[in-house]
NUMI-355124 format. One record per residue (C-alpha): residue number from 1; x, y, z; chain. Coordinates in pm, 1 decimal, decimal comma. Layout:
BEGIN
<node pos="NUM" east="X" north="Y" up="Z" unit="A"/>
...
This chain:
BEGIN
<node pos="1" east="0,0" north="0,0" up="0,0" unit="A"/>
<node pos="2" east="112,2" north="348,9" up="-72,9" unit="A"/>
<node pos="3" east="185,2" north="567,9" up="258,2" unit="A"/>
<node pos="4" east="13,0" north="871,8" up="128,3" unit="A"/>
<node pos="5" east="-297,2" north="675,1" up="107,7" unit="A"/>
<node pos="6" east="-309,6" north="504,3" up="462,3" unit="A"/>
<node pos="7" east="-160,8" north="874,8" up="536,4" unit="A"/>
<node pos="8" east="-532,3" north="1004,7" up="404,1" unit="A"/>
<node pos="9" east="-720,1" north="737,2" up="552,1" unit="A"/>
<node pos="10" east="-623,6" north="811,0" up="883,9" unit="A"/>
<node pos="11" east="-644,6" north="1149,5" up="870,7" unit="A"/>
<node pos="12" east="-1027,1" north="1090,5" up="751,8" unit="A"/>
<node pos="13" east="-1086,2" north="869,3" up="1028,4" unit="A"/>
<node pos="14" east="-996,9" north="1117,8" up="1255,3" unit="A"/>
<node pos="15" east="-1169,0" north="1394,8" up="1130,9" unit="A"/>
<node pos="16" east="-1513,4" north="1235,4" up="1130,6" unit="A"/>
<node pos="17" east="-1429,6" north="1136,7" up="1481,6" unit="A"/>
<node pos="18" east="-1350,6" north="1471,4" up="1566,2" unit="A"/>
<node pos="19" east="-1669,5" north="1590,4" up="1370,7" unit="A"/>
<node pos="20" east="-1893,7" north="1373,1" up="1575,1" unit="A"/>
<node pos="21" east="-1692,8" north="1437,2" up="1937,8" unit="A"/>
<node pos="22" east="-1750,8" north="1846,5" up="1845,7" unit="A"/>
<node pos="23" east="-2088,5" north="1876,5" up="1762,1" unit="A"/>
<node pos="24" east="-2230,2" north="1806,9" up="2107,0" unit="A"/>
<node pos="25" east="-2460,8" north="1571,9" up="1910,7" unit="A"/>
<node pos="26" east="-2623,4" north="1247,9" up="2137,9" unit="A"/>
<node pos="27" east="-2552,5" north="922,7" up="1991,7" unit="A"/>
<node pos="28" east="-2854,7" north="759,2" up="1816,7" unit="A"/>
<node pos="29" east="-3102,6" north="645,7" up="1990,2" unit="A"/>
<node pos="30" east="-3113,2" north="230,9" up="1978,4" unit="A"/>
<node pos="31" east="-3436,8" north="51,6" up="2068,2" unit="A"/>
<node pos="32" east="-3437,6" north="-167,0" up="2342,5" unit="A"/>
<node pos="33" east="-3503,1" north="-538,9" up="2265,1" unit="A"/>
<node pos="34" east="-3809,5" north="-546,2" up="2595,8" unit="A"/>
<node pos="35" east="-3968,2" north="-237,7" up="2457,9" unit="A"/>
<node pos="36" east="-3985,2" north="-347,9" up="2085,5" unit="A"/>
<node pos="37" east="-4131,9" north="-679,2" up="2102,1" unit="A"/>
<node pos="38" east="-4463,8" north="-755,0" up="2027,4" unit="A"/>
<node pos="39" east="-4679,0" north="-1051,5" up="2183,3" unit="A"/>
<node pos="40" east="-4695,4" north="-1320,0" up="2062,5" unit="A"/>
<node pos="41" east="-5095,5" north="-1418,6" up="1913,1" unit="A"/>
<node pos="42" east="-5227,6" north="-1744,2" up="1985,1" unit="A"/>
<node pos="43" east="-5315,2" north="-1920,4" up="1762,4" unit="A"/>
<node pos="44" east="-5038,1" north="-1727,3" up="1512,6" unit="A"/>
<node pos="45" east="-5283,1" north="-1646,9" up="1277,8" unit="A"/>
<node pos="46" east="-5521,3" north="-1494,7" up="1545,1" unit="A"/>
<node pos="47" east="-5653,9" north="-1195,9" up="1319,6" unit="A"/>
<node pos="48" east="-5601,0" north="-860,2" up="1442,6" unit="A"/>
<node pos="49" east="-5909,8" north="-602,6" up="1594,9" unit="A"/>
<node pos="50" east="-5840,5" north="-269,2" up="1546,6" unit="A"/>
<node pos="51" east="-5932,8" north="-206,0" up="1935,7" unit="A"/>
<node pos="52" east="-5631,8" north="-437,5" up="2046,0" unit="A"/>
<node pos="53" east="-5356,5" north="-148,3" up="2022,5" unit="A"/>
<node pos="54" east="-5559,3" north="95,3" up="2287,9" unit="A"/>
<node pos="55" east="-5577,6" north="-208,2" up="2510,4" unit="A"/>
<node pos="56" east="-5219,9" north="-281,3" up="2453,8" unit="A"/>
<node pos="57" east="-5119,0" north="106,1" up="2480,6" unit="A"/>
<node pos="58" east="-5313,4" north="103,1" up="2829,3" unit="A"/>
<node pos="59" east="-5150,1" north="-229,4" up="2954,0" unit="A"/>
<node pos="60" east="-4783,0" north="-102,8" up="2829,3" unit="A"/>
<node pos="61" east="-4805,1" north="207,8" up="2994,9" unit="A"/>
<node pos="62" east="-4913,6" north="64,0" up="3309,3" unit="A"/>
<node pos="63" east="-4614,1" north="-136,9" up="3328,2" unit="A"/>
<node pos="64" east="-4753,8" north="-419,4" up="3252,6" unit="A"/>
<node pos="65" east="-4544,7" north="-674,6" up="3019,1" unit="A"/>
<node pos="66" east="-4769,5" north="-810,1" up="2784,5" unit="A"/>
<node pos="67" east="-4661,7" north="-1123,1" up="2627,6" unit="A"/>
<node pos="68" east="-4957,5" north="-1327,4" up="2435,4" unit="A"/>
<node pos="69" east="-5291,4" north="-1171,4" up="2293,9" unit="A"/>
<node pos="70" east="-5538,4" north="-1480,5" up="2236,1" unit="A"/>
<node pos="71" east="-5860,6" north="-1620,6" up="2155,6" unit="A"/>
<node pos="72" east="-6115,0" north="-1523,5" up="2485,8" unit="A"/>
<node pos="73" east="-6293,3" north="-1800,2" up="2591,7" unit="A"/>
<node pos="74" east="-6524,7" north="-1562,6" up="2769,7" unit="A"/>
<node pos="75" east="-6657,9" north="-1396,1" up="2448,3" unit="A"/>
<node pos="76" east="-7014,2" north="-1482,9" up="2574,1" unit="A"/>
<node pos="77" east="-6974,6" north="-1285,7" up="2894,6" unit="A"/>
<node pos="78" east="-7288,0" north="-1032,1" up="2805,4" unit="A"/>
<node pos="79" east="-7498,6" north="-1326,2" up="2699,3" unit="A"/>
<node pos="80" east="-7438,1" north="-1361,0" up="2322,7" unit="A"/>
<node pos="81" east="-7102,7" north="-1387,4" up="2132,4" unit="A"/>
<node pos="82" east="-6896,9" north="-1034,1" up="2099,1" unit="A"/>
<node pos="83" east="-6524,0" north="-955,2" up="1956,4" unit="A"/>
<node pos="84" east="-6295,9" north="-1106,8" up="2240,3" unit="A"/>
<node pos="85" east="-5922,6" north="-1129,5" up="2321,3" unit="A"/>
<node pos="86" east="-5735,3" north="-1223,6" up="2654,5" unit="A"/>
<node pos="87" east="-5394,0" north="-1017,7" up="2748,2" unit="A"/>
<node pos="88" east="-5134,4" north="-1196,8" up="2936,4" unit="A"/>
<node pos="89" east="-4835,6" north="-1100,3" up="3073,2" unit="A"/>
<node pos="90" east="-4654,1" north="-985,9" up="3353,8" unit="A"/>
<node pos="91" east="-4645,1" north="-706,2" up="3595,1" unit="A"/>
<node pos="92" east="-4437,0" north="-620,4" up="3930,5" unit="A"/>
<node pos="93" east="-4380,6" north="-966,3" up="3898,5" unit="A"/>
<node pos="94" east="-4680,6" north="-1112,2" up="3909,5" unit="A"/>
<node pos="95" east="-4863,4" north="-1302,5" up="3642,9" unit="A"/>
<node pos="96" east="-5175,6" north="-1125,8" up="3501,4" unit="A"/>
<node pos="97" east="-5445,4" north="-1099,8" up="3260,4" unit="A"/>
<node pos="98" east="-5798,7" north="-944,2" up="3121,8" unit="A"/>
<node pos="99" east="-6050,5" north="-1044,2" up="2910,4" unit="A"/>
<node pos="100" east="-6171,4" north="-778,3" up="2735,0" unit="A"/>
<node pos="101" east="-6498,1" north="-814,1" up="2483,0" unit="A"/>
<node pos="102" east="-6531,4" north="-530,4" up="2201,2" unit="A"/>
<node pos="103" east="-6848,3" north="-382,5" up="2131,3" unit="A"/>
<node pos="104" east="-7001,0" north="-289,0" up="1860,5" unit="A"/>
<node pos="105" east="-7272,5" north="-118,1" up="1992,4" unit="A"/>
<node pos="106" east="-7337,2" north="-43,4" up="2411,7" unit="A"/>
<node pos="107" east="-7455,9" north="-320,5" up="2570,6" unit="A"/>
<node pos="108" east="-7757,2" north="-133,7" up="2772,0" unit="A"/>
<node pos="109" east="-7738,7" north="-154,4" up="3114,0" unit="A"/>
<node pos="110" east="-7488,9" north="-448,7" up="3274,3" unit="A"/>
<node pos="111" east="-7466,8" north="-539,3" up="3583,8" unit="A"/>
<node pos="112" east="-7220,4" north="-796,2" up="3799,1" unit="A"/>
<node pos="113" east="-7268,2" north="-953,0" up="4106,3" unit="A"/>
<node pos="114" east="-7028,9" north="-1160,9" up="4348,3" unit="A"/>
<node pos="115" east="-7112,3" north="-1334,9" up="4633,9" unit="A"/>
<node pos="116" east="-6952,4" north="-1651,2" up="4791,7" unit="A"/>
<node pos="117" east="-6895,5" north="-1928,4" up="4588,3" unit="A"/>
<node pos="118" east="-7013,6" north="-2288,9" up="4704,3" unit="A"/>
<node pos="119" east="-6660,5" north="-2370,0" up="4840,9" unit="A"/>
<node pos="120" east="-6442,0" north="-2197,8" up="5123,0" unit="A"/>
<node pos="121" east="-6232,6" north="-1884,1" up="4932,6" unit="A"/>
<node pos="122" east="-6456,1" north="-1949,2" up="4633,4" unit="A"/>
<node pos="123" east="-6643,5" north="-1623,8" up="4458,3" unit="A"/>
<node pos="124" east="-6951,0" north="-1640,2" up="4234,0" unit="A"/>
<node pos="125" east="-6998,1" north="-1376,6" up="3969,1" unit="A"/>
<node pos="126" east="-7343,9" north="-1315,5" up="3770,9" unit="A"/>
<node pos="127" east="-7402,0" north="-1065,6" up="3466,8" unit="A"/>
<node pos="128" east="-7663,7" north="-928,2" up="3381,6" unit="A"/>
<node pos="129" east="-7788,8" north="-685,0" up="3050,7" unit="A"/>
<node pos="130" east="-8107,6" north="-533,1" up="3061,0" unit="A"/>
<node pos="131" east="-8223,2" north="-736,5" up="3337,4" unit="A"/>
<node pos="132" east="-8190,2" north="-1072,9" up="3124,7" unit="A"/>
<node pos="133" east="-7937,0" north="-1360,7" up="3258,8" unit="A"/>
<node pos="134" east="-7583,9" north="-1314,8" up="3081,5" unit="A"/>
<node pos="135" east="-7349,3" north="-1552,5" up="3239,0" unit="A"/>
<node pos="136" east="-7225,5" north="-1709,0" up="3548,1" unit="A"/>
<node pos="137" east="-6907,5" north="-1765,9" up="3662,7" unit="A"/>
<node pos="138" east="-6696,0" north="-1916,0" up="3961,0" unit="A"/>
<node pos="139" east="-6353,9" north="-1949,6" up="4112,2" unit="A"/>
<node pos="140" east="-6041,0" north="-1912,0" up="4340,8" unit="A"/>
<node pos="141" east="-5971,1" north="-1536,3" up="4251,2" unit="A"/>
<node pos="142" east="-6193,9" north="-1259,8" up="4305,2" unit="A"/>
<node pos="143" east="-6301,8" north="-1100,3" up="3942,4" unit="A"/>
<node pos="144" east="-6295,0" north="-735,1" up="3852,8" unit="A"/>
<node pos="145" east="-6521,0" north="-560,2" up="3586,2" unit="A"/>
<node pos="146" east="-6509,3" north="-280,6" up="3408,8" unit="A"/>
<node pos="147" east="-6785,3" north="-135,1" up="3076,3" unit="A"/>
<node pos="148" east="-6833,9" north="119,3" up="2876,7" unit="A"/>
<node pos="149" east="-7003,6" north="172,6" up="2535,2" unit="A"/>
<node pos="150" east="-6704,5" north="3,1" up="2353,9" unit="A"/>
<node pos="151" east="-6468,3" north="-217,1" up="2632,3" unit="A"/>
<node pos="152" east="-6655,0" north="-481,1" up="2908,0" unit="A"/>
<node pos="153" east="-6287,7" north="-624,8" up="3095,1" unit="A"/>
<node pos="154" east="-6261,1" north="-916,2" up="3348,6" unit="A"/>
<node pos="155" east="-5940,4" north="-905,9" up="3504,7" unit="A"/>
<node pos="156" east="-5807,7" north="-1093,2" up="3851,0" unit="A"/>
<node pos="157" east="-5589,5" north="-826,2" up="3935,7" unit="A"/>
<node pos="158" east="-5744,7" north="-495,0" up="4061,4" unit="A"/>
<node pos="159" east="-5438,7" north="-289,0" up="3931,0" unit="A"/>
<node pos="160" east="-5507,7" north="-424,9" up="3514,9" unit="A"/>
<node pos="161" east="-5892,0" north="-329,0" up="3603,8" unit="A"/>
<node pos="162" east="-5787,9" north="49,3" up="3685,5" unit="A"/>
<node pos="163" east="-5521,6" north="84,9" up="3467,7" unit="A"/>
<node pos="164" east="-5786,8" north="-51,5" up="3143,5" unit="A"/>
<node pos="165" east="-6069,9" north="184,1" up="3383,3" unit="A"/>
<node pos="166" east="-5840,1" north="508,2" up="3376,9" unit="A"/>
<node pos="167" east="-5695,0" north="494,5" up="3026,9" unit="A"/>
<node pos="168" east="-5996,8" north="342,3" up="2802,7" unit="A"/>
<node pos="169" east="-6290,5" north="545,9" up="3026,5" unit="A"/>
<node pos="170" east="-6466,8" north="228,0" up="3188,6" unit="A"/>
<node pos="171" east="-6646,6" north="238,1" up="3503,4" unit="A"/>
<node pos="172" east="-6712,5" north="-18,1" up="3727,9" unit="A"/>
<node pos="173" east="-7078,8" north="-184,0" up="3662,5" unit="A"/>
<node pos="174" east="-7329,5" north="-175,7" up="3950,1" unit="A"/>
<node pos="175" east="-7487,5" north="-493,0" up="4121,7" unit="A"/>
């Protein structure tokens, strides 16, 4: 090699790396590997609701690690079939999720009851629209609701119910 060209080399590596020390200018950005990924869908080809990404927005900023959107097996929740998914994921270390049903039009006036379930630590849950029987449920965890015109969650964790309450504008249904 000729020494006036690894002479001009070097003196162009050190100017751009003078360049970039002088202009003050932050290194890019990089996206972190956690904050970039997307859950996985279950089954893969799960299709998409427009609806999911406020849900997932809400969850996210929460702090809550979301990790798989699926199918909801609790799409008849308000009595007749309706646009489910189920969230799952983490948060502050505990494992979490929320059924949430999508609604195409309100769902009139829904109601939830608990009361104890037919074992020791048990809780029962009915639903109600309009007066008319919806579903019934039971189990080990307490269950939290939340409705509005568009969004009716079940969570088992109090903190997903508020977060999904505060940031999609559900309330909590009366008895």
């Amino acid at each position: 090699m000729r020494p006036g060209f690894i002479g001009a080399v070097l003196l162009t590596i050190i100017l751009f790396g003078c360049d970039a020390a002088g202009t003050g200018r932050a290194p890019s950005p990089s996206v972190s590997p956690s904050t970039a990924v997307m859950p996985s869908r279950e089954p893969a080809a799960l299709p998409g609701y427009p609806e999911e990404q406020a849900v997932l927005d809400v969850l996210t900023a929460s702090g809550m690690r979301v990790e798989l959107v699926g199918g909801s097996k609790f799409d008849t929740l308000l009595g007749v079939a309706r646009r489910a998914r189920v969230f799952i994921g983490t948060l502050a270390g505990s494992r979490v999720g929320a059924d949430v049903l999508f609604l195409d039009a309100p769902p009139g006036d829904v109601r939830v009851c608990t009361a104890a379930g037919s074992a020791s630590g048990f809780t029962k849950f009915t639903v109600t629209v309009n007066g008319q029987p919806g579903s019934t449920g039971e189990g080990s965890q307490s269950m939290n609701f939340a409705v509005s015109d568009r969004y009716f969650v079940m969570t088992s964790d109090v903190r997903v119910r508020d977060a999904l309450r505060v940031g999609l504008g559900l309330s909590e249904p009366r008895c």
